[in-house]
Steps between C-alpha positions, in 0.01 A plus 500: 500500500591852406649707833224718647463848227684324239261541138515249211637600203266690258292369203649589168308529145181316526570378856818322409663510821837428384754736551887443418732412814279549736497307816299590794647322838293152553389490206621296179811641323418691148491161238541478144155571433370431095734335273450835303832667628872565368673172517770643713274546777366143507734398687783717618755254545467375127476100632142501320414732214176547310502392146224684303225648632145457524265197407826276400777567777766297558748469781895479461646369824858514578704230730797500609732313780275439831243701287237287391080539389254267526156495263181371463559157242486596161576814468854480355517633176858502403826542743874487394719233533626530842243501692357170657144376586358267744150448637435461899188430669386881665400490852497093516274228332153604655549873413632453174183263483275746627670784233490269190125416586316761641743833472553490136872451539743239387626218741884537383657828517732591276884626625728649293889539651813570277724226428834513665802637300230637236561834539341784710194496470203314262129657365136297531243662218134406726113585352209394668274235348218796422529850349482794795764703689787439720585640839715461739489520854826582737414301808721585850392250658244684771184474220416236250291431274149288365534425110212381327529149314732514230577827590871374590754585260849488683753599755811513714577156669465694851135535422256228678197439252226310739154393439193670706191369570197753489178489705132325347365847357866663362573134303102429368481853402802706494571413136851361633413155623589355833900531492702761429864582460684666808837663470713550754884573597779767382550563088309565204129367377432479155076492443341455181105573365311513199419806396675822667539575851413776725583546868283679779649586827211489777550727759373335889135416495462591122309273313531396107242241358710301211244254285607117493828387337658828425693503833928433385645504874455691798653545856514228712280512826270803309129444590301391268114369391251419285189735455208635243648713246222735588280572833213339302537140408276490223683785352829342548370206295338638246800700471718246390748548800344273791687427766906679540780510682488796758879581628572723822766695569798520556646351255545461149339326185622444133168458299483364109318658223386193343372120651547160344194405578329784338684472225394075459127604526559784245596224239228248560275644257794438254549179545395192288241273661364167361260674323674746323832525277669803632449839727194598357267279659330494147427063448653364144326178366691201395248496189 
């Protein structure tokens, strides 16, 4: 909690809170926000560096001696030479279990380290699975974080990924099942979405309702449930928004601009069924 007089920082254009460098004591340092930035700034210390920006980012990660990162399976698309990979079990058989199941995750984690003798240092090219932003999050070890499935792209070995459990009404309804990702420890977090990503900063006892499955990752221990999207129920029905998440300060949440699972029901119209030869949903007789 913020000392006693202290303010939170003010909103920017269109309530966008964020404002560069600033860090307000107890509350989470200033992150790396939207992918959308100069690629020096991504990460100051140049181990991971943000290769185009946008819908198709990719992530170069640097090793070097006692150096190494750690990703989500599959994301490797290229590295050089010198740089070796092995997969570990994250965490220990029933939470890699538990993250390959129900948190969207893989059960083997990648680890990149250089090979001895190979030189200084080696490069990782990573891209998530799904077209969206990339962000990452400096961690110091006093907050983590809650990633939404699949939302895990990479990061130092020092980082702890974990699997949480979330109550009855946050997994039937929350749009993010019943486990999440938890990050914890001292390094650097690498999260991934589909679509862009925006971050709000809630000041204490400020409230922002976020609709199911657009939640990336917020703060660990940040209160959290699930409500109408409006007072009236039948309104928030025949809305189209139902039930959504409703997050309470402090703390803060990276939100998506786009959902998967919109997305699928957008394109079943367009799909063939037995009936029909194509997206049209017009019939075509075998006569």
């Amino acid at each position: 909690m913020a000392a006693a007089g202290t303010s939170y920082p003010p909103k920017g254009i269109e309530g966008q809170p964020l404002i560069a460098g600033y860090q307000q004591p107890g509350y989470p340092p200033s992150y790396a926000g939207s992918a959308a930035q100069v690629h020096n700034n991504f990460d100051p210390s140049g181990k991971y560096k943000l290769k185009f920006e946008g819908a198709f980012a990719a992530v170069e990660a640097s090793v070097s001696a006692g150096d190494g990162v750690k990703s989500q399976g599959g994301v490797m698309v290229t590295m050089s030479d010198n740089v070796d990979i092995d997969t570990r079990l994250e965490g220990g058989l029933g939470s890699s279990l538990l993250r390959c199941c129900c948190a969207g995750g893989s059960m083997f984690f990648s680890h990149y380290t250089l090979l001895p003798g190979m030189g200084p240092r080696g490069d990782i090219l990573m891209a998530p699975a799904v077209p969206g932003e990339i962000i990452l999050l400096p961690m110091d070890g006093s907050i983590g974080w809650i990633v939404q499935p699949g939302g895990f792209l990479a990061c130092d070995e020092s980082i702890s990924i974990g699997v949480q459990m979330l109550d009855i009404a946050q997994g039937c309804c929350g749009g993010e099942g019943f486990f999440v990702m938890q990050a914890s420890g001292r390094g650097r977090l690498l999260v991934n979405s589909y679509g862009s990503i925006t971050r709000y900063d809630l000041a204490p006892g400020e409230v922002r309702k976020i609709d199911n499955g657009y939640c990336v990752a917020w703060t660990s221990g940040m209160e959290w449930t699930i409500g109408k999207a409006t007072r009236s129920l039948v309104k928030s029905v025949i809305s189209g928004e139902g039930l959504v998440a409703r997050f309470k300060g402090p703390g803060t949440v990276f939100v998506q601009t786009r959902s998967l699972g919109n997305l699928a029901k957008a394109l079943i119209p367009y799909l063939p069924t037995n009936n029909s030869g194509g997206g049209s949903g017009i019939s075509i007789s075998s006569d």
